[in-house]
N, C-alpha and C positions, 0 to 999 in steps of 0.2 A: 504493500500500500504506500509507503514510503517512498518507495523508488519509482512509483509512477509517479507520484506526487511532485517528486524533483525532477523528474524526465520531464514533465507537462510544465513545469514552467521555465525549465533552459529551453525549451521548445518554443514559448512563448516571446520570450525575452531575445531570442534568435531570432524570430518572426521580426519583432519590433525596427529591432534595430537593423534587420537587413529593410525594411521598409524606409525609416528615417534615412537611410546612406544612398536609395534610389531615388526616393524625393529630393535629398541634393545634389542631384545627375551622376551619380558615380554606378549608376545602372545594375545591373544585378550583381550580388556579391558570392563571390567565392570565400566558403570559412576558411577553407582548406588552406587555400594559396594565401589569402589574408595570415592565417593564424603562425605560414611557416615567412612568411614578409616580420610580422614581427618581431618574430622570433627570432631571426637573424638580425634583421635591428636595432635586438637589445644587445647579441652576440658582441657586434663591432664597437657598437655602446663601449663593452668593458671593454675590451680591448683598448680602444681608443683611450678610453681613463688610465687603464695600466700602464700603457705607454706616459701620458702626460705624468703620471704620477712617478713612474721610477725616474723620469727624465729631473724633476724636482725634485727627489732623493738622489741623486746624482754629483746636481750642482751645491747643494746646501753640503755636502759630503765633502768638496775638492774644496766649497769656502771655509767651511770650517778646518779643516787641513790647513789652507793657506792663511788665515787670521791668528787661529791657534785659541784654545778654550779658552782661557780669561778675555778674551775680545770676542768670543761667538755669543757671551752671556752679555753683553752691555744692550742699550737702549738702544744706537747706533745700528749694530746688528740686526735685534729682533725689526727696525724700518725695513732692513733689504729683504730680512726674510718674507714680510708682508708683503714688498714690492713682487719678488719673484711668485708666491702662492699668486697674488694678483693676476698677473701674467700668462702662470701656467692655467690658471682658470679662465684669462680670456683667448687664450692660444684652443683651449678645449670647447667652448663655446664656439666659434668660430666652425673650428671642424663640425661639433654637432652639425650646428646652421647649413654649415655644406653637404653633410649628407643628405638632409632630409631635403635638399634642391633649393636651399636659399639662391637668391640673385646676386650676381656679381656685385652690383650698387647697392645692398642691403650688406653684403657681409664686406664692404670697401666702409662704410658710414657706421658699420658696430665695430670694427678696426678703430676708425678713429676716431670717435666716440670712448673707446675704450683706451686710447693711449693722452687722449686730452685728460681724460679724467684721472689718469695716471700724475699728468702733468700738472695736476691743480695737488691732487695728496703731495707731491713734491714741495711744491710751492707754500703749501699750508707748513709741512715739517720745516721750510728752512724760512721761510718769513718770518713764520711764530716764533723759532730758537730765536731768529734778531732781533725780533721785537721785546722778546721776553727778556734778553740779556741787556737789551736798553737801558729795558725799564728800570732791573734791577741795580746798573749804573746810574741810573738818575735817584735809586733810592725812594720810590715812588711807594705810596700807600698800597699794601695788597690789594684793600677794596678796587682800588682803580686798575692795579694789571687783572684783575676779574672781569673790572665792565669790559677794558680794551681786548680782551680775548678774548670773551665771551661775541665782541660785535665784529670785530676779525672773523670769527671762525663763520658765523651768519652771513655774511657778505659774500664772504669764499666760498660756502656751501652756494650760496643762490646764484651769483655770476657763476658759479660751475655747472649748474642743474641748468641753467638758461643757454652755455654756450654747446653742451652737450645735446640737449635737445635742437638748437640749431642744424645738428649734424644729420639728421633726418627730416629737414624739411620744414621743420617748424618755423612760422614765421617769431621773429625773436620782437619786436615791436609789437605785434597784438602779444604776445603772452606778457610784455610787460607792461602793457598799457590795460590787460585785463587782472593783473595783476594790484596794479594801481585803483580799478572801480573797488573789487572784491575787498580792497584794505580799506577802503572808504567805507563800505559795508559793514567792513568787521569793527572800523571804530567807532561806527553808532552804535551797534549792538553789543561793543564791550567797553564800554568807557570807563570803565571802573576798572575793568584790567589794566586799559593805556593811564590810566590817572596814576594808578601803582608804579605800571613802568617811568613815568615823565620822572615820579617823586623819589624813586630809586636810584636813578641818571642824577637828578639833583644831590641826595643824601649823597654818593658817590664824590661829587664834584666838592660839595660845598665842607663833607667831613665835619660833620660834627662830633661824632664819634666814630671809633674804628673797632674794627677785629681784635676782640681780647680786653675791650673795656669794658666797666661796669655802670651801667647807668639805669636811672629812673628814666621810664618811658610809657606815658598812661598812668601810671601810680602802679607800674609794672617793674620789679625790680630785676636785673639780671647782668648775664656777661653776655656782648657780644660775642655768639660764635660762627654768625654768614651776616653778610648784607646783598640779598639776589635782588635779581631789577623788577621782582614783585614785591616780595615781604623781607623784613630782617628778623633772626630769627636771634631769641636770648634765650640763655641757659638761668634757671635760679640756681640760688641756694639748696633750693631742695633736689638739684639734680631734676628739674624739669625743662623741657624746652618747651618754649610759646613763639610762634610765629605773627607779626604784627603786620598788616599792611603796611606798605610806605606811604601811600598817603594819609594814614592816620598817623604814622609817625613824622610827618613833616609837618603836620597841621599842628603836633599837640607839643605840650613841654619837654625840653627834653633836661634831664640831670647827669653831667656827668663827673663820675668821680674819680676817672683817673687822668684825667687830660693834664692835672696841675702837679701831679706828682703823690708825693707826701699829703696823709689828708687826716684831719683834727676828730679825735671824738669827745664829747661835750655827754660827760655823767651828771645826770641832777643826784644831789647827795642832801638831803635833812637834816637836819639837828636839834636837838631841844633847844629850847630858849635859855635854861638856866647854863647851855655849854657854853664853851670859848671857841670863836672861829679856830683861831689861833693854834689852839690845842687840838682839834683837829685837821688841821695844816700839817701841823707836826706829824700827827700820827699817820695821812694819805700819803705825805711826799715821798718816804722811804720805800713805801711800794710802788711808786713809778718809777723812782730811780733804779729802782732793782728791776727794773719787769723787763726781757730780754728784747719784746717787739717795740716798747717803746723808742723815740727817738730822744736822743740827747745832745741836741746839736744846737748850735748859734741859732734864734729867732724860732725857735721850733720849738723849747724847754715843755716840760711838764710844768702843769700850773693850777694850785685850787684856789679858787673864786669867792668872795659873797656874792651873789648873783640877786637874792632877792631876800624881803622881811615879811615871810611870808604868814598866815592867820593863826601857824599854831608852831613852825618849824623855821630855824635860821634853813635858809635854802644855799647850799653851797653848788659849784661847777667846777666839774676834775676837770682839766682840760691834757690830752697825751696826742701825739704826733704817733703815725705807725707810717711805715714807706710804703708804699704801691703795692710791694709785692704780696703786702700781707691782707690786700682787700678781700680775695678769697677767703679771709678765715676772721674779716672785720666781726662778726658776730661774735664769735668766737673769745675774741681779744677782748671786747668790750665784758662781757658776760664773768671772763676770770677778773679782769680788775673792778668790777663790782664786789661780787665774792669775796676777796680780799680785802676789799676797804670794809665791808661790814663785818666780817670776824677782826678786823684790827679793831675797829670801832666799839665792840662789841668788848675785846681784851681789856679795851683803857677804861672801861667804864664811861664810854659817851655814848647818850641816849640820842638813837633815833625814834621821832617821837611818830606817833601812827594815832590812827583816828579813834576816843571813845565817845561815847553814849550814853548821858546818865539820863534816866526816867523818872516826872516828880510826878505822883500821883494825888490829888486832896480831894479827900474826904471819898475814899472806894470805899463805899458800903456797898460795893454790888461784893468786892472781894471776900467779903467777911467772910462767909461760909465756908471756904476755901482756905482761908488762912487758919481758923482756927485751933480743925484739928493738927496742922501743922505746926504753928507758933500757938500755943496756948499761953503761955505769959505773956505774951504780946495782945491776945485777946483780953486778958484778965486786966491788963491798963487799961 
């Protein structure tokens, strides 16, 4: 039951498609002579790959011979490598194309189509190394050799795709002048993308902060760790990453805290009112002085403050300098020299004073019954 089953519809499916192949003039079909056409087709197929292929294990054999292994593993290398697999892939495409009866002017135009395009990956490897080693002689902001290579590499890509396509025919004026409606198109319907990119190009130029700074942005705290020509993207404290539009980030405040170097942290510290500034001066200074990320330099000193007189507590301000490098761990810093000043405080017997609550109650007769049996001499007065 089975095998007629699958007999009756390979039968069917024969049917079909020898009917589809007479409807497009190829007139009645032979399985037979089809099925041994392909089959030899695939035949020469490999063949033709085996050859292309040992021919490419061949030459990568005599260059690496002739380089010698510490130069076959460099970056250098792995370029020609690509260039040749390139090669032997459009040398093998080619033949395909001619077996199956491509035309003369079709397999002349994917030729050179294919060695123009040759000629742009060339171009793109050795224009970018000069650009890139430029740059890095001018000592240029990473952010901006990102934009410049980023718009490099887009240019090269399109002038490539455009003169390639030239090579068959294409008119190169209408594809860039349809080109040009189509981005008219896409700027209406995405203008919230192009606003990101415009403000990205801007942040870029204008550098208000850079890669590997720490700044408030939105009341969003973090490190720079991209600036792409949509969003920039910050890392927190908490090992988080938040990606921000650039146009929200151009529009909004930005804070940053490593642009100046060395940067101040400002402790609020309290005090009883019966204490002495004084004598807690004495007792905070020896723990800045000692504390290892502090700084202890000319115009940077450690320094406590009266800062204010406030309703119940002398209000003091620790003020300590830490360098740049320690903004990573600025939480951190701040959090021990707190700790510290309050067990010092705490040893000398200086009161920090914290908030009470006294309750006058007159005349709770509602309590009575409640107090009684708990305070009976107190009810008995």
């Amino acid at each position: 039951m089975a095998d007629s089953f699958w007999q009756a519809v390979a039968e069917q499916l024969k049917k079909n498609l020898g009917d589809s192949l007479e409807a497009l003039g190829a007139g009645e079909v032979e399985w037979t002579d089809m099925g041994v056409g392909v089959i030899s087709q695939l035949l020469i197929l490999v063949v033709y790959l085996g050859l292309y292929a040992g021919i490419y294990l061949v030459v990568m054999a005599v260059l690496k011979a002739v380089v010698g292994q510490k130069r076959s593993d460099s970056h250098t290398f792995a370029h020609v490598r690509t260039g040749l697999r390139y090669l032997v892939g459009l040398g093998f495409l080619l033949t395909v194309l001619a077996q199956f009866g491509a035309t003369p002017e079709l397999l002349q135009s994917v030729a050179k189509a294919g060695f123009i395009a040759l000629g742009f990956y060339v171009g793109w490897l050795v224009l970018g190394r000069v650009i890139v080693e430029s740059m890095q002689r001018a000592h240029l902001d990473p952010s901006i050799r990102q934009l410049v290579d980023n718009l490099f590499s887009v240019l090269l890509v399109a002038f490539g795709a455009v003169t390639v396509l030239a090579q068959f025919g294409f008119d190169v004026l209408s594809i860039v002048a349809g080109l040009g409606i189509v981005g008219i198109a896409v700027g209406f319907a995405a203008q919230s993308t192009l606003s990101n990119f415009i403000a990205g190009v801007t942040l870029l130029i204008e550098r208000p902060f850079r890669i590997g700074d720490w700044v408030t942005i939105n009341g969003q705290d973090g490190k720079v760790v991209k600036i792409a020509l949509r969003t920039t993207w910050l890392r927190t404290r908490d090992n988080i990453f938040t990606m921000i539009p650039n146009d929200s980030v151009a529009s909004s405040e930005i804070v940053n805290f490593s642009t100046e170097g060395a940067i101040r942290l400002n402790i609020p510290v309290g005090i009883a009112y019966k204490e002495s500034a004084e004598a807690a001066r004495k007792v905070i200074m020896p723990i800045l002085e000692q504390h290892p990320e502090v700084l202890q330099i000319a115009d940077m000193m450690p320094k406590v403050m009266l800062s204010n007189l406030g309703d119940s507590s002398i209000d003091l301000t620790v003020q300590a300098w830490i360098g740049p490098d320690n903004l990573d761990v600025q939480p951190s810093i701040k959090a021990e020299l707190l700790e510290q000043i309050k067990d010092a405080l705490d040893h000398a017997g200086i009161e920090i004073p914290f908030p009470h609550l006294q309750l006058f109650i007159d005349d709770a007769e509602g309590l009575k019954p409640v107090m009684e049996p708990l305070y009976p001499k107190l009810a008995g007065q």
